[in-house]
C-alpha positions as a Markdown table, in Angstrom:
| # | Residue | x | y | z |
|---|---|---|---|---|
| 1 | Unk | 23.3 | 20.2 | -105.7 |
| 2 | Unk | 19.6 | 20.6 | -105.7 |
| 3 | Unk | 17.7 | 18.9 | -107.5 |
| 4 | Unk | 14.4 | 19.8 | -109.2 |
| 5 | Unk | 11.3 | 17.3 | -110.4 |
| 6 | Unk | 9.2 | 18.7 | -113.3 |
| 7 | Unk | 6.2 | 17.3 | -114.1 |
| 8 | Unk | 4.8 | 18.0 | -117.2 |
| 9 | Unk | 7.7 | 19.7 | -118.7 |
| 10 | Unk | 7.6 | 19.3 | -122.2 |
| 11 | Unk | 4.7 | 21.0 | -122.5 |
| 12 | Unk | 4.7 | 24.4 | -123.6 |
| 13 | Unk | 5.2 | 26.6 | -119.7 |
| 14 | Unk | 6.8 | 23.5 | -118.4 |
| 15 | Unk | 9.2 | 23.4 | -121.2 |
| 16 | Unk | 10.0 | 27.1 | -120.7 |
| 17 | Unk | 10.4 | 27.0 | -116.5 |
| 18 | Unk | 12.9 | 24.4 | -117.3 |
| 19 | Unk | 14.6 | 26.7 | -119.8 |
| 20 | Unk | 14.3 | 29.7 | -116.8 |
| 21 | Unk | 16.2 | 27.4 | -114.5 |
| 22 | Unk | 19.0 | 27.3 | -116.2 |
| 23 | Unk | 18.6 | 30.7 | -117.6 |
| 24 | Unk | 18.1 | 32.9 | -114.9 |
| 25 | Unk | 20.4 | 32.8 | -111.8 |
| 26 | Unk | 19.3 | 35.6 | -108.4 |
| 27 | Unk | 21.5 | 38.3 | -109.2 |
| 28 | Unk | 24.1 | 37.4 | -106.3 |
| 29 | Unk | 24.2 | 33.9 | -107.3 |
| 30 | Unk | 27.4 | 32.7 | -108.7 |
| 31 | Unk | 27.6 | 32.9 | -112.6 |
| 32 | Unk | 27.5 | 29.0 | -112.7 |
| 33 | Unk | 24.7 | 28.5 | -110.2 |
| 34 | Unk | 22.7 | 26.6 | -112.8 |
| 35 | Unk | 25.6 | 24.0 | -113.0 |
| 36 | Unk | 24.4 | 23.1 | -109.4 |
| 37 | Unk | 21.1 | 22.1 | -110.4 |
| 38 | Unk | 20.1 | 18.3 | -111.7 |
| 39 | Unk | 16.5 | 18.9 | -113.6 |
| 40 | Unk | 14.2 | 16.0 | -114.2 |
| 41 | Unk | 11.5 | 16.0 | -116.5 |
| 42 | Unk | 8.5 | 14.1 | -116.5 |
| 43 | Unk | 6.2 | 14.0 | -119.6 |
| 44 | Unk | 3.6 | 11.3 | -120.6 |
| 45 | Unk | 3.8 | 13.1 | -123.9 |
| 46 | Unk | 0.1 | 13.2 | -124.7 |
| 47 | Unk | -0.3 | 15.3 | -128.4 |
| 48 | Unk | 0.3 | 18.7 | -126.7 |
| 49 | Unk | 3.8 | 17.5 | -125.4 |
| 50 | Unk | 7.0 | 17.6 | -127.2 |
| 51 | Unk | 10.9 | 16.7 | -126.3 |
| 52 | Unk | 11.7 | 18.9 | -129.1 |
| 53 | Unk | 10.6 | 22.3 | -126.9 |
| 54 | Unk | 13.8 | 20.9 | -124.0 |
| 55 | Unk | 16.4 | 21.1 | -127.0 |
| 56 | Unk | 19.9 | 22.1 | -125.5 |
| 57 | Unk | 18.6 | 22.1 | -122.0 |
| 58 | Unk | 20.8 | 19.9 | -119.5 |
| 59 | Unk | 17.6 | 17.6 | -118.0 |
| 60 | Unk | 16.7 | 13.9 | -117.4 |
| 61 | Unk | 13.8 | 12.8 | -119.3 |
| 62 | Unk | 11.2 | 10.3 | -117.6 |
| 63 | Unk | 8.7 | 9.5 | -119.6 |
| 64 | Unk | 5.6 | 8.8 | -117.7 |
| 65 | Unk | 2.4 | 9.5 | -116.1 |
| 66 | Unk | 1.7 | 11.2 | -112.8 |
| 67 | Unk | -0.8 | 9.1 | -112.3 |
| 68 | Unk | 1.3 | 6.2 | -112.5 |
| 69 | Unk | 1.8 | 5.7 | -108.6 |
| 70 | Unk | 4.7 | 2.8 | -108.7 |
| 71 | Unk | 6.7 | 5.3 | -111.2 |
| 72 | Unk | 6.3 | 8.5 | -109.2 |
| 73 | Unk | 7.7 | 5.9 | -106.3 |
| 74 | Unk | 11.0 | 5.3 | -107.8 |
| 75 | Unk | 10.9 | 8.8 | -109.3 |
| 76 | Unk | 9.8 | 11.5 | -106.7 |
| 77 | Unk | 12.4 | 10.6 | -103.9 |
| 78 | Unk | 15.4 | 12.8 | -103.2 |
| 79 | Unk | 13.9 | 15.8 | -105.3 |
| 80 | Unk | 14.3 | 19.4 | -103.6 |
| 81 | Unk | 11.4 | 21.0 | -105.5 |
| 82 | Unk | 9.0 | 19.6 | -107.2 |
| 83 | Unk | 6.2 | 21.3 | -109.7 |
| 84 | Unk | 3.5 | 20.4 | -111.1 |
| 85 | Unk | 2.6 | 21.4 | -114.9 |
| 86 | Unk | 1.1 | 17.9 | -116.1 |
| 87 | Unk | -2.4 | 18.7 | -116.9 |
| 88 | Unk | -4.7 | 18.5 | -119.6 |
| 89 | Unk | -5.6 | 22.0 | -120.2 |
| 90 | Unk | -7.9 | 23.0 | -124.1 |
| 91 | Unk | -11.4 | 24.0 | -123.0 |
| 92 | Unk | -13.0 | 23.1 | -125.8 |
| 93 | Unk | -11.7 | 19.0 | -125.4 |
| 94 | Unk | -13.0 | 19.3 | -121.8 |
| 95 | Unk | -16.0 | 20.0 | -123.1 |
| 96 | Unk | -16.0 | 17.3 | -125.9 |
| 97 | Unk | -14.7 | 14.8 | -123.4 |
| 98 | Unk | -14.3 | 15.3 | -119.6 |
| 99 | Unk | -13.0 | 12.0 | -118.2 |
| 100 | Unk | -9.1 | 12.7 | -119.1 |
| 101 | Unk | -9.3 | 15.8 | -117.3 |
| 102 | Unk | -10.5 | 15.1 | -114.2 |
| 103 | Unk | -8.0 | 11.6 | -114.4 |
| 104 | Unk | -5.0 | 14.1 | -114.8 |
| 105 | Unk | -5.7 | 17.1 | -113.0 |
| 106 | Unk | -7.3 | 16.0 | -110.1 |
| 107 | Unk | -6.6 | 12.2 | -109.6 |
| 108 | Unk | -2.9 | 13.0 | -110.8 |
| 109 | Unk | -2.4 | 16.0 | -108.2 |
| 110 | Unk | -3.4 | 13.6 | -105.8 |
| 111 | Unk | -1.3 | 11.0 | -106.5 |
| 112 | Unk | 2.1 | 13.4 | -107.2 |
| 113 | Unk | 1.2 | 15.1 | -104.3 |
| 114 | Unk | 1.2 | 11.2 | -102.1 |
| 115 | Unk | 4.7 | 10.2 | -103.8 |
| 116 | Unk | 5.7 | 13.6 | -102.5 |
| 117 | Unk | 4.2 | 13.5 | -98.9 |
| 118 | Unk | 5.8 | 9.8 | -98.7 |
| 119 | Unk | 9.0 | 10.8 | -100.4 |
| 120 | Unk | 9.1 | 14.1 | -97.5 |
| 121 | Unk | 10.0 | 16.6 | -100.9 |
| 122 | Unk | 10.6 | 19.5 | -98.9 |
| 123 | Unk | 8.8 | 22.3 | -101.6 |
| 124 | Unk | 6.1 | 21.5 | -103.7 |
| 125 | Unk | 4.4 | 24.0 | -106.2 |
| 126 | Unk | 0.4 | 23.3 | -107.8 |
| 127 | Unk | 0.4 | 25.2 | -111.3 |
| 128 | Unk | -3.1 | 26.2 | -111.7 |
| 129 | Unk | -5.5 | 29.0 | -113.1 |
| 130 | Unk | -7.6 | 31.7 | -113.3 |
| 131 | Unk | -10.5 | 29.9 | -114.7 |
| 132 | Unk | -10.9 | 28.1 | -111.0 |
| 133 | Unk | -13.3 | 31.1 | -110.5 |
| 134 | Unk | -15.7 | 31.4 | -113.3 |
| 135 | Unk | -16.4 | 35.0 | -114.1 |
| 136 | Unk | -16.1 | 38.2 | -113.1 |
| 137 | Unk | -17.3 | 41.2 | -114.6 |
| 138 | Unk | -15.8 | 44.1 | -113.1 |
| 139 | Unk | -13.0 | 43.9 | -110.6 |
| 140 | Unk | -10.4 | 41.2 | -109.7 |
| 141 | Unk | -10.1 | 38.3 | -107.7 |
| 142 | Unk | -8.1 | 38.3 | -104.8 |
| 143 | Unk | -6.6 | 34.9 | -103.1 |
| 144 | Unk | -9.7 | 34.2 | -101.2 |
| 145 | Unk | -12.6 | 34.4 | -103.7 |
| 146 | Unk | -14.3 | 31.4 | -103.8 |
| 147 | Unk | -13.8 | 29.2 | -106.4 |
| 148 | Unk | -16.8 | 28.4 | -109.2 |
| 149 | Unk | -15.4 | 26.8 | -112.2 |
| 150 | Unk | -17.8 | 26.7 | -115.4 |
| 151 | Unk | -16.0 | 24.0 | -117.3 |
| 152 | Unk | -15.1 | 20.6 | -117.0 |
| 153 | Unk | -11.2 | 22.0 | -117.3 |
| 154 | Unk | -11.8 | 24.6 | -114.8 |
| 155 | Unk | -13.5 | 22.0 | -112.4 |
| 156 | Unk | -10.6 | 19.3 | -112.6 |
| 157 | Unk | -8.4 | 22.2 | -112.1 |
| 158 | Unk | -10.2 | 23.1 | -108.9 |
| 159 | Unk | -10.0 | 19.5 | -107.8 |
| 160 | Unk | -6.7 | 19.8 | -108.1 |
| 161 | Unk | -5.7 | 23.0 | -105.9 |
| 162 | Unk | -8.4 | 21.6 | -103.4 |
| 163 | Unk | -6.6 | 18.5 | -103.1 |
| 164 | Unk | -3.3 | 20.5 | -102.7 |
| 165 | Unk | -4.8 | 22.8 | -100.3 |
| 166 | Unk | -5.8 | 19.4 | -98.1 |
| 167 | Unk | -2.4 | 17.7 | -98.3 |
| 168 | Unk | -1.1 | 21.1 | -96.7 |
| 169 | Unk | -3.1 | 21.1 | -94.0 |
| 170 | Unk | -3.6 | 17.1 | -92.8 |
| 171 | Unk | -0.1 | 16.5 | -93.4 |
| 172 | Unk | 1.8 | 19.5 | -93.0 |
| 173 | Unk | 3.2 | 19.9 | -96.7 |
| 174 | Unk | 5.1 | 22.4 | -98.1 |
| 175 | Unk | 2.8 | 23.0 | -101.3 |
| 176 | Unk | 1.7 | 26.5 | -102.5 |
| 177 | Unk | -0.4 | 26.9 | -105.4 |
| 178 | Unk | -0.1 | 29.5 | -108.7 |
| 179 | Unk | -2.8 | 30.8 | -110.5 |
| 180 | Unk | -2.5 | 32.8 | -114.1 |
| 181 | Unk | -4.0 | 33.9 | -116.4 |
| 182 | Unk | -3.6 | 33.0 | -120.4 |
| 183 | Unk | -0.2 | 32.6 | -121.4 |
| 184 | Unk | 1.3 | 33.2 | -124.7 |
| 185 | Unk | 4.9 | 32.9 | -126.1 |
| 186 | Unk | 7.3 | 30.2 | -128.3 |
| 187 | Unk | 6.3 | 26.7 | -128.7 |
| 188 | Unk | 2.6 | 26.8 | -127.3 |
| 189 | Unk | 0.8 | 24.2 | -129.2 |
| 190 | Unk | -1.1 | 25.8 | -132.0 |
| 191 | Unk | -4.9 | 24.9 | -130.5 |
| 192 | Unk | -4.9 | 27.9 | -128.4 |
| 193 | Unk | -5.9 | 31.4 | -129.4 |
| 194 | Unk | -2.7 | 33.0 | -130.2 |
| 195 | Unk | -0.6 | 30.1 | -132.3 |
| 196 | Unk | -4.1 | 29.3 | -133.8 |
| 197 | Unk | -4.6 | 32.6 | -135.0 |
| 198 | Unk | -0.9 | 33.0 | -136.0 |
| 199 | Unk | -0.1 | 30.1 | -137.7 |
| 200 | Unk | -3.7 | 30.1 | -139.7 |
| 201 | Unk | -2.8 | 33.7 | -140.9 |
| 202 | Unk | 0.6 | 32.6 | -141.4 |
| 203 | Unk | -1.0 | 29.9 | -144.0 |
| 204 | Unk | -3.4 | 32.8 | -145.1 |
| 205 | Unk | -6.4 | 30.8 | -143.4 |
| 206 | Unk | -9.3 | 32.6 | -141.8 |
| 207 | Unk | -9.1 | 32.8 | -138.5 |
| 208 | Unk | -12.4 | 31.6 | -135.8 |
| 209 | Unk | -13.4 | 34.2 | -133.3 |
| 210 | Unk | -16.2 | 33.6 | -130.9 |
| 211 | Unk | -19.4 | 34.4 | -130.1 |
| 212 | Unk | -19.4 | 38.4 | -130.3 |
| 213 | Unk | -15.4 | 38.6 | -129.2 |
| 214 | Unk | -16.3 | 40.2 | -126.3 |
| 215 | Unk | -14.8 | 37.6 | -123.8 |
| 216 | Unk | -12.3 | 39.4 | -122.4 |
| 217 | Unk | -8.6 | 38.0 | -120.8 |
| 218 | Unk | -5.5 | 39.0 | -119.4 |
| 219 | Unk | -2.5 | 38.0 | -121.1 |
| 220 | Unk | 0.8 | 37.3 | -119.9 |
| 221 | Unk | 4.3 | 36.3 | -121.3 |
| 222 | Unk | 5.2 | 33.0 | -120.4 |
| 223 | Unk | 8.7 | 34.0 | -119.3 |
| 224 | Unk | 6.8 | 36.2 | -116.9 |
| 225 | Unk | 4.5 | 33.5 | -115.4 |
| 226 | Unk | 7.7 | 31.6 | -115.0 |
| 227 | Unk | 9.2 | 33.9 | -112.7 |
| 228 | Unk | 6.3 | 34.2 | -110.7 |
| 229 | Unk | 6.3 | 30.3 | -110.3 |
| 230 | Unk | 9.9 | 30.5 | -109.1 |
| 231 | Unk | 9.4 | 33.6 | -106.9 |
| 232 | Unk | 6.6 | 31.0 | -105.2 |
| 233 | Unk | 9.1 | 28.2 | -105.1 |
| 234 | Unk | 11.3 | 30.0 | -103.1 |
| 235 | Unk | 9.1 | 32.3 | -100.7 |
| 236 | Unk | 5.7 | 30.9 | -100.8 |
| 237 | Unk | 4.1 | 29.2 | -97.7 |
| 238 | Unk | 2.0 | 26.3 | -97.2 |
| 239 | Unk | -1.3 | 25.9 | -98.4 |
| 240 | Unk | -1.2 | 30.0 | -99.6 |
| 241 | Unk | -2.3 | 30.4 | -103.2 |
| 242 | Unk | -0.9 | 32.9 | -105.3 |
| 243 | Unk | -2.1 | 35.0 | -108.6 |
| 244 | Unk | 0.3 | 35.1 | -111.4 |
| 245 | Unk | -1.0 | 38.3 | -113.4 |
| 246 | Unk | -0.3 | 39.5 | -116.8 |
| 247 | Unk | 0.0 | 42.9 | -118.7 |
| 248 | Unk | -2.7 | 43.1 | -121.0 |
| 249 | Unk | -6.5 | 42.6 | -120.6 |
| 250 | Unk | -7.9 | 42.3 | -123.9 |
| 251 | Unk | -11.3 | 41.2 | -125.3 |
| 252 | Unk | -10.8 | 38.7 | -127.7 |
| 253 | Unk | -11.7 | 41.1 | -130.9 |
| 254 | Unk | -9.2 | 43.3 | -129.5 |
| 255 | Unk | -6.8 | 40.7 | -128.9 |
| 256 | Unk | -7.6 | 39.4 | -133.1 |
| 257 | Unk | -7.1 | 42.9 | -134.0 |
| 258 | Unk | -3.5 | 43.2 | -132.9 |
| 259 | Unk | -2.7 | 40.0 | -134.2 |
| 260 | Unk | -4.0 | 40.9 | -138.1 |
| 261 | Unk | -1.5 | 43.6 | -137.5 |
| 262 | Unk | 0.9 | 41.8 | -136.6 |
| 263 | Unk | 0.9 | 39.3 | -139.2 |
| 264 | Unk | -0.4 | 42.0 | -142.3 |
| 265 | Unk | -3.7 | 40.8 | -142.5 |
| 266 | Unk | -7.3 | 42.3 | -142.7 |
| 267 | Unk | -10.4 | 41.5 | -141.1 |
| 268 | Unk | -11.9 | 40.1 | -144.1 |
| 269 | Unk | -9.2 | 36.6 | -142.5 |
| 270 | Unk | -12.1 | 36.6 | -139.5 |
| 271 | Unk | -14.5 | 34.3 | -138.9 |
| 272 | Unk | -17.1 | 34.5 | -136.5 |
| 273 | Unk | -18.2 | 31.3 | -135.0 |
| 274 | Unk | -21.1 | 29.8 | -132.7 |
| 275 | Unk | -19.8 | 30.9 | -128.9 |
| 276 | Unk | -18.4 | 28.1 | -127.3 |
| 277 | Unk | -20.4 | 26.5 | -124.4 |
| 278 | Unk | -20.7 | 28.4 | -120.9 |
| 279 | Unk | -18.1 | 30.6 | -122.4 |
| 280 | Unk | -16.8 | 32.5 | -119.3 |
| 281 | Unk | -17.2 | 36.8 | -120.0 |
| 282 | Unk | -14.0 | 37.6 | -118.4 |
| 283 | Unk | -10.9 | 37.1 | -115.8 |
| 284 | Unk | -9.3 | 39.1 | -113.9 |
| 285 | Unk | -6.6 | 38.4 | -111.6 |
| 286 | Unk | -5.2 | 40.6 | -108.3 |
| 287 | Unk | -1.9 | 39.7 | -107.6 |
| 288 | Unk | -0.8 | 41.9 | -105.0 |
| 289 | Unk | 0.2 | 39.3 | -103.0 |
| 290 | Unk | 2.8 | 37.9 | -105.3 |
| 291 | Unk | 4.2 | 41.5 | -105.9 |
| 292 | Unk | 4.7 | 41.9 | -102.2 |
| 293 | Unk | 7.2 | 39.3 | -102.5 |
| 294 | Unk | 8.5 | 41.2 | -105.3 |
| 295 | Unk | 6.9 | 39.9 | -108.4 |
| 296 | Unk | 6.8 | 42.4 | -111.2 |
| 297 | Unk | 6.3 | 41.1 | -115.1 |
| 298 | Unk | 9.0 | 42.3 | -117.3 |
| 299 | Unk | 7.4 | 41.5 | -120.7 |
| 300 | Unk | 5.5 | 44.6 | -122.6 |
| 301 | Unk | 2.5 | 42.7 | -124.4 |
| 302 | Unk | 3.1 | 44.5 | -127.7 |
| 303 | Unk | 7.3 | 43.3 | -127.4 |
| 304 | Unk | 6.3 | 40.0 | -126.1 |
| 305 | Unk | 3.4 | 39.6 | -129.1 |
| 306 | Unk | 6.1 | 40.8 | -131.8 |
| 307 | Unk | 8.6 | 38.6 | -131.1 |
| 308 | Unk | 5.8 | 35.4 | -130.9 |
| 309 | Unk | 4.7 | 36.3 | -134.5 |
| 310 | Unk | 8.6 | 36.3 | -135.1 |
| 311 | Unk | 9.2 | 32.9 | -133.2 |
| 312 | Unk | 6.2 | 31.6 | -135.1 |
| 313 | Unk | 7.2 | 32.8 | -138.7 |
| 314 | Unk | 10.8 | 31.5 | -138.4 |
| 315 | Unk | 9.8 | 28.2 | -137.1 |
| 316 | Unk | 7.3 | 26.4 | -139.4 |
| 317 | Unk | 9.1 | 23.0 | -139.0 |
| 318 | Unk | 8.2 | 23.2 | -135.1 |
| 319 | Unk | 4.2 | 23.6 | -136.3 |
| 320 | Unk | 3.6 | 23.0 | -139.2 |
| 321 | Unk | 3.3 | 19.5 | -138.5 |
């Protein structure tokens, strides 16, 4: 039996790694191999979380903060794996309000990552991002550009990998870190740019697009980043960070312009409003690394993009409140 801690995974790619592990078995793994796994959640179920998104997925719910050291005490030991998702993660409410951020992402890592280190977890895996760098206008970042965050996010989220990084080296643990790039798919909470736009044009709202909508991302399905965080689990070494990439880099008119298609609607639905603050130009992530291992996304943007608008559409209970 091996038995898997998920912090942070009723939130929108926790919720869906959870859903991968049973799900998706290695190819010569017996057809039951999920049977032989014991998942454990846990959520502090901030507004961004939701039980509902684990529905009909074998797991034990803990509902808690991983900054709460005494629970992480009686939680953390005898977990195989453990991976870290808990994090606060909307730009713009870093910006409004930067305190909870750095409490979660940084002082949180640091406290999962002690529970861990004292509970001798044998694998431990830092979700992160892309936005750990700043900007980049041409080019990619590899593993071993430095990091330069531009946001209070960002900068809790570099606290975070940094503390990770230390823990690996002082104390010998087995942590790697991911980094991606923006996700999309089911059940992300409708603040970010693609349920936003969807379920506003759904509701035949306008829709608000930045500055000049220039800013320019790479997208990836979240069923892809999964697999990249699992591919990590099981081959990555200590202290190594690895790029999760996507499929699609898009500027973010071209991005609003697929999604008016999508869902029948014309640009007169658009918009344009102030630029946000220290609004980064663009990411890019290199992730040759990861696809040495064997990475390779499976999810065609314009499929994965369909069957959101699809997921959103038939699921206006999940939303619309």
């Amino acid at each position: 039996m091996t038995r898997i801690l998920v912090t942070g995974g009723a939130g929108f790619i926790g919720s869906h790694f959870v859903r991968s592990l049973r799900d998706t078995t290695p190819a010569d793994a017996p057809a039951d191999a999920s049977a032989d796994l014991d998942v454990t959640v846990l959520d502090k179920l901030t507004y961004a979380g939701n039980r509902a998104n684990l529905d009909g997925v074998a797991h034990t719910f803990v509902h808690g903060d991983v900054c709460d050291a005494e629970l992480l005490a009686r939680v953390v030991p005898g977990h195989d794996l453990v991976v870290n998702f808990a994090a606060e993660s909307h730009v713009d409410r870093s910006i409004e309000g930067a305190a909870p951020f750095m409490h979660t992402n940084a002082l949180g890592t640091q406290t999962l990552l002690q529970a861990c280190l004292e509970a001798e977890v044998p694998k431990v895996v830092q979700v992160s991002t892309d936005e750990v760098y700043g900007s980049i206008d041409i080019g990619s970042w590899d593993e071993a550009a430095p990091v330069r965050p531009r946001s209070p996010y960002a900068a809790s989220k570099a606290g975070g990998d940094l503390i990770a990084r230390a823990y690996a080296i002082t104390y010998g643990m087995n942590v790697s870190i991911t980094r991606c790039g923006n996700n999309y798919g089911p059940r992300q909470y409708p603040e970010k740019v693609i349920p936003l736009f969807i379920t506003n044009l759904l509701r035949g709202r306008k829709v608000p697009l930045y500055g000049d909508g220039g800013n320019v991302r790479d997208w990836i399905h979240v069923r892809d980043h999964c697999a990249g965080i699992r591919l990590v689990a099981e081959r990555g070494e200590p202290g190594e960070v690895y790029h999760i990439a996507g499929t699609a880099e898009l500027t973010n008119k071209e991005l609003t312009t697929r999604l008016l298609e999508a869902c029948g609607r014309d640009w007169d639905m658009v918009e344009y409003v102030a630029d946000r603050k220290g609004h980064d130009r663009r990411y890019s992530l290199d992730d040759s690394k990861l696809r040495a291992l064997g990475y390779r996304p499976q999810v065609p943007f314009e499929q994965g993009l369909k069957d959101t608008v699809r997921w959103y559409a038939e699921h206006r209970d999940w939303w619309a409140r």
